[in-house]
C-alpha positions in Angstrom: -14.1 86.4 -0.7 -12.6 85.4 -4.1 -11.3 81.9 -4.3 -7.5 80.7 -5.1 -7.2 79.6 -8.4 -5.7 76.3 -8.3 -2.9 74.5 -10.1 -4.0 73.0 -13.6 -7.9 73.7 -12.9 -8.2 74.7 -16.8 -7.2 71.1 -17.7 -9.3 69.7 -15.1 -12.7 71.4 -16.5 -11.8 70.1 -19.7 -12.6 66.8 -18.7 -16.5 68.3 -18.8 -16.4 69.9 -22.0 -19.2 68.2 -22.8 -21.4 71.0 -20.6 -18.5 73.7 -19.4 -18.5 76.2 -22.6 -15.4 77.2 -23.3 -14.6 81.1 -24.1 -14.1 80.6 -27.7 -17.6 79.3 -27.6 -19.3 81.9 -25.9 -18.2 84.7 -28.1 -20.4 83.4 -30.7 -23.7 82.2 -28.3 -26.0 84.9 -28.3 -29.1 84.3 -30.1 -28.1 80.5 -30.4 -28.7 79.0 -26.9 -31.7 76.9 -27.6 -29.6 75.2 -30.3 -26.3 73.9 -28.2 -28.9 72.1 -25.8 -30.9 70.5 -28.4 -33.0 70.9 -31.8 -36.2 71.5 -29.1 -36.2 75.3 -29.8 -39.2 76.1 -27.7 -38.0 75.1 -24.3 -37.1 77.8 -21.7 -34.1 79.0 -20.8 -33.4 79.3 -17.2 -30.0 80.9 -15.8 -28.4 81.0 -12.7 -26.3 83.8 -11.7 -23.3 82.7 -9.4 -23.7 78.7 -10.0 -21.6 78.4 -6.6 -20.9 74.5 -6.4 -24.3 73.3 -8.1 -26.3 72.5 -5.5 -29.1 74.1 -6.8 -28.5 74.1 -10.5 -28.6 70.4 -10.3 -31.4 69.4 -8.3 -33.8 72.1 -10.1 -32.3 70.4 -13.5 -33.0 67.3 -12.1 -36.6 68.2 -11.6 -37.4 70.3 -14.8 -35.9 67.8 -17.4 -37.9 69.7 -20.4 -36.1 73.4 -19.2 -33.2 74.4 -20.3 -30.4 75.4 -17.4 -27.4 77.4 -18.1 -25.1 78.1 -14.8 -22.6 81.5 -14.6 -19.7 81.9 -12.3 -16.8 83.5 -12.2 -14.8 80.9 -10.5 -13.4 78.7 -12.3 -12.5 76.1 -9.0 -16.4 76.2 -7.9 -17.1 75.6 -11.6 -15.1 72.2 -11.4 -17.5 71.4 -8.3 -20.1 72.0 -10.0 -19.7 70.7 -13.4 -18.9 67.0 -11.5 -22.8 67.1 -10.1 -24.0 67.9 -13.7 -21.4 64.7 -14.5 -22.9 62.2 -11.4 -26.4 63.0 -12.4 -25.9 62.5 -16.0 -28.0 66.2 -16.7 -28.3 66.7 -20.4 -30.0 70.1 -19.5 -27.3 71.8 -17.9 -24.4 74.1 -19.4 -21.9 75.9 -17.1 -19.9 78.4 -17.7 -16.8 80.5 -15.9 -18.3 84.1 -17.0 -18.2 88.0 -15.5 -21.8 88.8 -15.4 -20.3 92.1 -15.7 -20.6 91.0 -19.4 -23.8 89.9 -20.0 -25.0 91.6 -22.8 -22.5 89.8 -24.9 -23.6 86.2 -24.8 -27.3 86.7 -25.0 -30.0 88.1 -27.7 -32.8 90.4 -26.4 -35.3 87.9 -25.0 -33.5 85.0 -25.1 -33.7 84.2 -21.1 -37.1 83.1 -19.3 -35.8 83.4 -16.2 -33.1 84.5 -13.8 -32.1 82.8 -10.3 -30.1 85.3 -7.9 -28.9 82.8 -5.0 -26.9 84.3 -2.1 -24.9 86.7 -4.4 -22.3 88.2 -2.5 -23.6 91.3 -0.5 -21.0 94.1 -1.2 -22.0 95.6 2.1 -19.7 98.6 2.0 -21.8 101.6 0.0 -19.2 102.2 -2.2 -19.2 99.0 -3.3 -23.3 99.1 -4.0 -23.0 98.9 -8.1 -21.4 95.5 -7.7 -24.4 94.0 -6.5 -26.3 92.1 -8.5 -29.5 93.5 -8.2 -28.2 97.2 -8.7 -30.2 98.8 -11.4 -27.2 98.6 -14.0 -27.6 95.0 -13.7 -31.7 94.9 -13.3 -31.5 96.8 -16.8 -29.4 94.3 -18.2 -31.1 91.6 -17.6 -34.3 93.5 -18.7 -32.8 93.7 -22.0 -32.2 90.0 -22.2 -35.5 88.7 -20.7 -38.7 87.7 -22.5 -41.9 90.1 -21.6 -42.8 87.4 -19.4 -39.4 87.3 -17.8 -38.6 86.8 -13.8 -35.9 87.3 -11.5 -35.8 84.6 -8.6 -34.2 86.0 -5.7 -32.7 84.7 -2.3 -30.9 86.3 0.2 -29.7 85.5 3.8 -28.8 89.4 3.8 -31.7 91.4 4.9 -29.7 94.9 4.0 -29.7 93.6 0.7 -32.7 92.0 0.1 -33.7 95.8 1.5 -31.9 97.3 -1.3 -32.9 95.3 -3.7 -36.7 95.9 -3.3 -35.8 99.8 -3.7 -33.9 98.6 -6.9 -36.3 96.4 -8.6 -38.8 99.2 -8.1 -36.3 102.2 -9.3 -36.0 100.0 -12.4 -39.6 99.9 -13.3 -40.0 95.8 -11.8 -42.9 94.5 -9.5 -42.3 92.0 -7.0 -44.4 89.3 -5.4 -43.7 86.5 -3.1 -41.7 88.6 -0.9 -41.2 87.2 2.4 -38.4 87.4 4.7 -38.6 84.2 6.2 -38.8 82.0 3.6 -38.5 78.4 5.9 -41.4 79.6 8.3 -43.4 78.6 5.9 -41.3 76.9 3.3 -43.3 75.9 0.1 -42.5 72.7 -1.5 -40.9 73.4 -4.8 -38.2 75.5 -3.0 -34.9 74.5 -3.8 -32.3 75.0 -1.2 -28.7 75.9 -2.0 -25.8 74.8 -0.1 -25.2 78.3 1.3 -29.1 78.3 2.2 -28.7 75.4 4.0 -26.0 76.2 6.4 -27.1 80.1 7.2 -30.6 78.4 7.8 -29.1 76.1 10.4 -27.6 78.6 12.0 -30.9 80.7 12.8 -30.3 83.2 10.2 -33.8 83.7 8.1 -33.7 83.5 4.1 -35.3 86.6 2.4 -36.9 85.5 -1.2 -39.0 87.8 -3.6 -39.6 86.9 -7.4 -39.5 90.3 -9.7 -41.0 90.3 -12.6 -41.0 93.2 -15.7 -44.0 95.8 -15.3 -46.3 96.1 -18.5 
Protein backbone atom coordinates (compact mmCIF):
# COMPACT_ATOMS: atom_id res chain seq x y z
CA UNK A 1 0.00 0.00 0.00
CA UNK A 2 1.50 3.37 -0.89
CA UNK A 3 1.83 5.91 1.87
CA UNK A 4 0.07 9.55 2.00
CA UNK A 5 2.39 12.06 1.39
CA UNK A 6 2.27 14.39 4.11
CA UNK A 7 2.09 18.22 4.39
CA UNK A 8 5.60 20.00 4.16
CA UNK A 9 7.66 16.48 4.38
CA UNK A 10 10.14 18.04 1.70
CA UNK A 11 11.06 20.68 4.21
CA UNK A 12 11.18 18.37 6.95
CA UNK A 13 14.00 15.95 5.20
CA UNK A 14 15.82 18.89 4.67
CA UNK A 15 16.63 19.16 8.10
CA UNK A 16 18.96 15.73 7.23
CA UNK A 17 20.62 17.00 4.26
CA UNK A 18 23.54 16.10 5.76
CA UNK A 19 22.75 12.08 4.65
CA UNK A 20 19.23 12.45 2.48
CA UNK A 21 20.66 13.18 -1.17
CA UNK A 22 18.72 15.42 -2.80
CA UNK A 23 17.59 14.81 -6.66
CA UNK A 24 19.86 17.36 -7.98
CA UNK A 25 22.54 15.35 -6.40
CA UNK A 26 21.79 12.09 -7.60
CA UNK A 27 21.78 12.95 -11.25
CA UNK A 28 25.40 13.33 -11.11
CA UNK A 29 26.36 10.13 -8.56
CA UNK A 30 27.14 7.39 -10.56
CA UNK A 31 30.65 6.34 -10.51
CA UNK A 32 31.28 8.81 -7.53
CA UNK A 33 29.71 7.11 -4.45
CA UNK A 34 32.81 6.16 -2.58
CA UNK A 35 33.73 9.85 -2.77
CA UNK A 36 30.35 11.62 -0.97
CA UNK A 37 31.09 9.15 2.10
CA UNK A 38 34.63 9.87 2.43
CA UNK A 39 38.27 10.05 0.72
CA UNK A 40 38.38 5.97 1.86
CA UNK A 41 37.82 4.79 -1.78
CA UNK A 42 38.27 1.14 -1.06
CA UNK A 43 35.36 0.47 1.26
CA UNK A 44 32.25 -1.41 0.14
CA UNK A 45 29.33 -0.23 -0.88
CA UNK A 46 26.29 -1.89 0.58
CA UNK A 47 22.56 -0.83 -0.62
CA UNK A 48 19.33 -1.47 0.61
CA UNK A 49 16.43 -1.66 -1.58
CA UNK A 50 13.13 -0.30 0.10
CA UNK A 51 15.02 1.39 3.31
CA UNK A 52 11.39 1.17 5.04
CA UNK A 53 11.87 3.12 8.38
CA UNK A 54 15.63 2.09 9.04
CA UNK A 55 15.40 -0.43 11.21
CA UNK A 56 17.79 -2.45 9.53
CA UNK A 57 19.87 0.12 7.65
CA UNK A 58 20.80 1.44 10.99
CA UNK A 59 21.74 -1.25 13.15
CA UNK A 60 23.80 -3.16 10.32
CA UNK A 61 25.54 0.51 9.87
CA UNK A 62 25.99 0.58 13.35
CA UNK A 63 27.83 -2.72 13.23
CA UNK A 64 29.98 -2.33 9.98
CA UNK A 65 31.34 1.16 10.67
CA UNK A 66 34.17 0.62 7.85
CA UNK A 67 31.14 -0.32 4.99
CA UNK A 68 29.58 2.03 3.25
CA UNK A 69 25.51 2.06 3.46
CA UNK A 70 23.30 3.78 1.05
CA UNK A 71 19.37 3.30 1.68
CA UNK A 72 16.53 3.60 -1.38
CA UNK A 73 12.86 4.26 -0.98
CA UNK A 74 10.37 5.64 -2.67
CA UNK A 75 8.65 7.16 0.20
CA UNK A 76 9.53 10.11 1.01
CA UNK A 77 7.46 10.02 4.74
CA UNK A 78 9.32 6.58 5.69
CA UNK A 79 12.41 8.35 4.53
CA UNK A 80 11.96 11.07 7.29
CA UNK A 81 11.66 7.86 9.75
CA UNK A 82 14.45 6.78 8.77
CA UNK A 83 16.76 9.45 8.15
CA UNK A 84 16.00 10.53 12.21
CA UNK A 85 17.70 6.93 13.27
CA UNK A 86 20.75 7.71 11.00
CA UNK A 87 20.43 11.37 13.03
CA UNK A 88 20.00 9.54 16.92
CA UNK A 89 22.92 7.22 16.08
CA UNK A 90 25.14 9.82 14.74
CA UNK A 91 25.96 7.18 11.42
CA UNK A 92 28.55 8.76 9.30
CA UNK A 93 28.07 5.68 6.93
CA UNK A 94 24.75 6.02 5.95
CA UNK A 95 23.15 8.00 2.91
CA UNK A 96 19.33 7.83 2.11
CA UNK A 97 17.65 8.57 -0.61
CA UNK A 98 13.73 8.92 -1.88
CA UNK A 99 14.48 6.99 -5.33
CA UNK A 100 12.35 4.59 -7.97
CA UNK A 101 14.47 1.61 -8.17
CA UNK A 102 12.71 1.55 -11.44
CA UNK A 103 15.77 3.82 -12.25
CA UNK A 104 18.58 2.28 -11.17
CA UNK A 105 20.85 2.31 -13.92
CA UNK A 106 21.07 6.01 -13.62
CA UNK A 107 22.78 6.57 -10.30
CA UNK A 108 25.31 3.85 -10.45
CA UNK A 109 28.54 2.79 -12.60
CA UNK A 110 28.95 -0.83 -13.63
CA UNK A 111 30.43 -2.47 -10.46
CA UNK A 112 30.01 0.11 -8.25
CA UNK A 113 27.76 -1.95 -5.51
CA UNK A 114 29.17 -4.97 -3.37
CA UNK A 115 26.13 -5.83 -2.23
CA UNK A 116 22.26 -5.65 -2.36
CA UNK A 117 19.71 -6.20 0.69
CA UNK A 118 16.06 -7.04 -0.58
CA UNK A 119 14.00 -6.86 2.89
CA UNK A 120 10.25 -7.67 2.69
CA UNK A 121 9.79 -5.85 -0.71
CA UNK A 122 6.30 -5.63 -1.43
CA UNK A 123 4.96 -8.99 -2.92
CA UNK A 124 2.81 -7.86 -6.01
CA UNK A 125 0.85 -11.07 -5.64
CA UNK A 126 -1.50 -10.55 -8.50
CA UNK A 127 0.48 -12.23 -11.83
CA UNK A 128 -0.04 -9.35 -13.79
CA UNK A 129 1.66 -7.40 -11.59
CA UNK A 130 4.83 -10.03 -11.44
CA UNK A 131 7.54 -7.47 -13.33
CA UNK A 132 7.11 -5.10 -10.37
CA UNK A 133 8.75 -7.34 -8.13
CA UNK A 134 11.98 -6.86 -7.25
CA UNK A 135 13.55 -9.92 -7.85
CA UNK A 136 11.97 -10.16 -11.47
CA UNK A 137 14.66 -10.83 -13.95
CA UNK A 138 14.45 -7.10 -15.34
CA UNK A 139 15.52 -6.02 -12.11
CA UNK A 140 18.10 -9.18 -11.31
CA UNK A 141 19.79 -7.89 -14.69
CA UNK A 142 19.99 -4.56 -13.45
CA UNK A 143 21.49 -5.05 -10.59
CA UNK A 144 23.88 -7.48 -12.35
CA UNK A 145 25.07 -4.65 -14.39
CA UNK A 146 25.77 -2.59 -11.31
CA UNK A 147 27.41 -5.33 -9.03
CA UNK A 148 31.03 -6.19 -8.71
CA UNK A 149 31.96 -9.95 -9.92
CA UNK A 150 31.83 -10.74 -6.43
CA UNK A 151 28.51 -9.10 -5.97
CA UNK A 152 25.47 -10.57 -3.68
CA UNK A 153 21.90 -10.10 -3.31
CA UNK A 154 20.65 -10.54 0.42
CA UNK A 155 17.18 -11.52 0.37
CA UNK A 156 14.21 -11.88 2.95
CA UNK A 157 10.84 -12.67 2.57
CA UNK A 158 7.86 -13.45 4.84
CA UNK A 159 6.12 -14.37 1.44
CA UNK A 160 6.79 -17.85 0.53
CA UNK A 161 4.99 -17.36 -3.19
CA UNK A 162 7.57 -15.01 -3.62
CA UNK A 163 10.48 -16.18 -2.20
CA UNK A 164 9.17 -19.24 -4.66
CA UNK A 165 9.44 -17.07 -7.56
CA UNK A 166 12.28 -15.55 -6.91
CA UNK A 167 14.44 -18.82 -6.76
CA UNK A 168 13.04 -19.48 -10.40
CA UNK A 169 14.24 -15.88 -11.15
CA UNK A 170 17.66 -15.78 -9.78
CA UNK A 171 18.15 -18.98 -11.68
CA UNK A 172 16.49 -17.73 -15.15
CA UNK A 173 18.98 -14.89 -14.80
CA UNK A 174 22.06 -16.98 -14.63
CA UNK A 175 22.50 -16.40 -10.32
CA UNK A 176 23.29 -19.24 -7.78
CA UNK A 177 21.84 -19.23 -4.48
CA UNK A 178 22.98 -20.44 -1.14
CA UNK A 179 21.75 -20.10 2.32
CA UNK A 180 18.31 -20.76 1.33
CA UNK A 181 16.12 -21.63 4.06
CA UNK A 182 12.57 -20.99 4.73
CA UNK A 183 12.64 -20.68 8.29
CA UNK A 184 15.17 -18.47 8.89
CA UNK A 185 14.38 -17.97 13.15
CA UNK A 186 14.40 -21.90 13.60
CA UNK A 187 17.71 -21.60 13.51
CA UNK A 188 18.47 -17.96 13.51
CA UNK A 189 22.28 -17.22 13.07
CA UNK A 190 23.72 -14.41 14.95
CA UNK A 191 24.66 -11.74 12.53
CA UNK A 192 21.05 -11.63 11.29
CA UNK A 193 19.60 -8.46 11.35
CA UNK A 194 15.91 -8.17 11.83
CA UNK A 195 13.81 -5.52 10.23
CA UNK A 196 10.85 -4.01 11.75
CA UNK A 197 8.51 -5.83 9.34
CA UNK A 198 10.55 -9.15 10.32
CA UNK A 199 9.86 -8.60 13.54
CA UNK A 200 6.20 -8.35 13.79
CA UNK A 201 5.30 -11.23 10.89
CA UNK A 202 7.73 -13.30 13.09
CA UNK A 203 5.65 -12.82 16.13
CA UNK A 204 2.76 -13.63 14.58
CA UNK A 205 3.90 -17.31 13.52
CA UNK A 206 4.61 -16.45 10.03
CA UNK A 207 8.21 -18.06 9.02
CA UNK A 208 10.87 -15.62 7.19
CA UNK A 209 12.34 -17.12 3.91
CA UNK A 210 16.10 -15.87 3.32
CA UNK A 211 18.56 -16.94 0.45
CA UNK A 212 21.71 -14.86 -0.54
CA UNK A 213 22.30 -14.95 -4.66
CA UNK A 214 25.22 -14.42 -5.87
CA UNK A 215 26.50 -13.91 -9.90
CA UNK A 216 27.52 -17.39 -11.58
CA UNK A 217 31.13 -17.38 -13.13
Amino acid sequence: MRLRRKPHIDEKIKNFAAFVMPNEKLENINGRWREEFSDDTTRELHVELGTGKGDFITTIAEKNSAINFLGLELEATVVLAAARKVHEKNLSNVRLAVFDINHIEEIFSAGEVDRFYINFCDPWPKKRHAKRRLTYIKFLDMYKKILKPSGEIHFKTDNRALFDFSLEQFDLAGWKVRDVTFDLHDAEPPENIRTEYENKFSSQGVKINRCVAFLAE
